[in-house]
N, C-alpha and C positions, 0 to 999 in steps of 0.2 A: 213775381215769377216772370222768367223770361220766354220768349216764344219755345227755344228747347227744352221747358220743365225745369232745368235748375232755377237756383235762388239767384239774384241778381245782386252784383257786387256791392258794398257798399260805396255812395260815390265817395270818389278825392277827389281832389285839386286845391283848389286855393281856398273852400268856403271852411263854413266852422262845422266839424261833424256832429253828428249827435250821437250820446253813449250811444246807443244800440252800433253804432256801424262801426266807433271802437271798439265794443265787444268784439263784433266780428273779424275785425284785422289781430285784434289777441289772439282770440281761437285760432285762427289758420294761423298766423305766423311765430308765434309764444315757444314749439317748439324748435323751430328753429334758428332760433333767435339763443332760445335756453343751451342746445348744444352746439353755437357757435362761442357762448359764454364758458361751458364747458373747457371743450376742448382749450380754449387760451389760457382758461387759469389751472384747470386739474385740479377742480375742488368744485363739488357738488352744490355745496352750501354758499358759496363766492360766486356760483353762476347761478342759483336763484337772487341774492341779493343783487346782483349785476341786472338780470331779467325785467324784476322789479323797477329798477333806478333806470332803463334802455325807455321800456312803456310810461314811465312816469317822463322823461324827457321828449317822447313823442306825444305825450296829451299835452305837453305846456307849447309844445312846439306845432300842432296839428295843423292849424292856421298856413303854416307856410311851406308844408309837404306840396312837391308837384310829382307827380304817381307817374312812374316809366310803364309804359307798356301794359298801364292798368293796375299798375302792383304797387306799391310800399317797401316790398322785401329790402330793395337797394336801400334804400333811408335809414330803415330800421337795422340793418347789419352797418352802415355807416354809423349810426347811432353807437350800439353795440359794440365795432371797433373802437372806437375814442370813448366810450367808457370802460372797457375791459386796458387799453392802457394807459387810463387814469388812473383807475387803480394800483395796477401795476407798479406806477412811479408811486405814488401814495406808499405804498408796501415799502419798497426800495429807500425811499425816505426817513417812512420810519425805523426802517433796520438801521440806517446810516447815526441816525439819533441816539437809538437803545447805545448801539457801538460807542458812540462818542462819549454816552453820558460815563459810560460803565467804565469807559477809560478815564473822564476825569475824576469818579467816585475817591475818597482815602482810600487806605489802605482799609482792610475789616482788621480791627484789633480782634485779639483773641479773650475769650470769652473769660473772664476768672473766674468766674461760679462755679465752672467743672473743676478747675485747682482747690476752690474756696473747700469743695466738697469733698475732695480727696482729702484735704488736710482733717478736713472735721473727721472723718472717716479713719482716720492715721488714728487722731488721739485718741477717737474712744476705743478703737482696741487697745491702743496702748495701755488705755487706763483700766481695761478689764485685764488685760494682761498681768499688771503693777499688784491690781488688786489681788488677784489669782496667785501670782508669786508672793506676797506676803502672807498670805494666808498656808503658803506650805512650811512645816515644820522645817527647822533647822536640822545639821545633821549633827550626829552628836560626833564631840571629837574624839579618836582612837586614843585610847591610852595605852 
């Protein structure tokens, strides 16, 4: 505790943190970090997985944070930006690919089993048909 009653920062700078004081730069800054993910990609679920990937690159990275003004926020939104457009291009790449591939795919030959089945479908009416016609009486001829 500090002499005003609040909780006292976790320190930064250049040492090695310990969980507890990462926990604490999550809590305070996780949501604003989440809707700066947000807003770049317009996808809810891209800006938790981005969130994830931002904290995971500042625990591998924590060692060589130097805190502005007492804070992390700048790191962590610099963080955030270069993985929101890493993805981005990631995304872009691979639309570039699906494209390419789909263009060099054959042609889709058409299916002949839907034919195979019309035809089978032809003859046995036909053949009930044949059947049905021979089974009608001839007409007798006028005399």
């Amino acid at each position: 505790m500090t002499v005003t009653g609040q909780v006292s920062r976790p320190p930064l700078g250049r040492t090695q943190w310990p969980l507890t004081a990462f926990e604490a730069v999550f809590d305070r800054h996780s949501p604003r970090i989440y809707n700066f993910c947000y807003r770049t990609t317009g996808s809810w679920s891209q800006a938790e997985d981005l969130l994830a990937i931002v904290f995971l690159q500042a625990w591998r990275r924590r060692d060589k944070v130097q805190a502005e003004r007492d804070t992390v926020l700048p790191w962590l939104l610099s963080i955030a930006n270069n993985t929101c457009r890493n993805e981005q291009r990631s995304l872009r790449r691979h639309a570039r690919l699906i494209a390419r591939l789909q263009d060099a795919r054959p042609p889709v030959e058409p299916d002949f089993s839907d034919n195979a089945n019309q035809e089978l479908d032809a003859r046995a009416g036909n053949t009930i048909l044949h059947d049905a016609m021979a089974r009608l009486r001839r007409p007798r001829a006028m005399c």
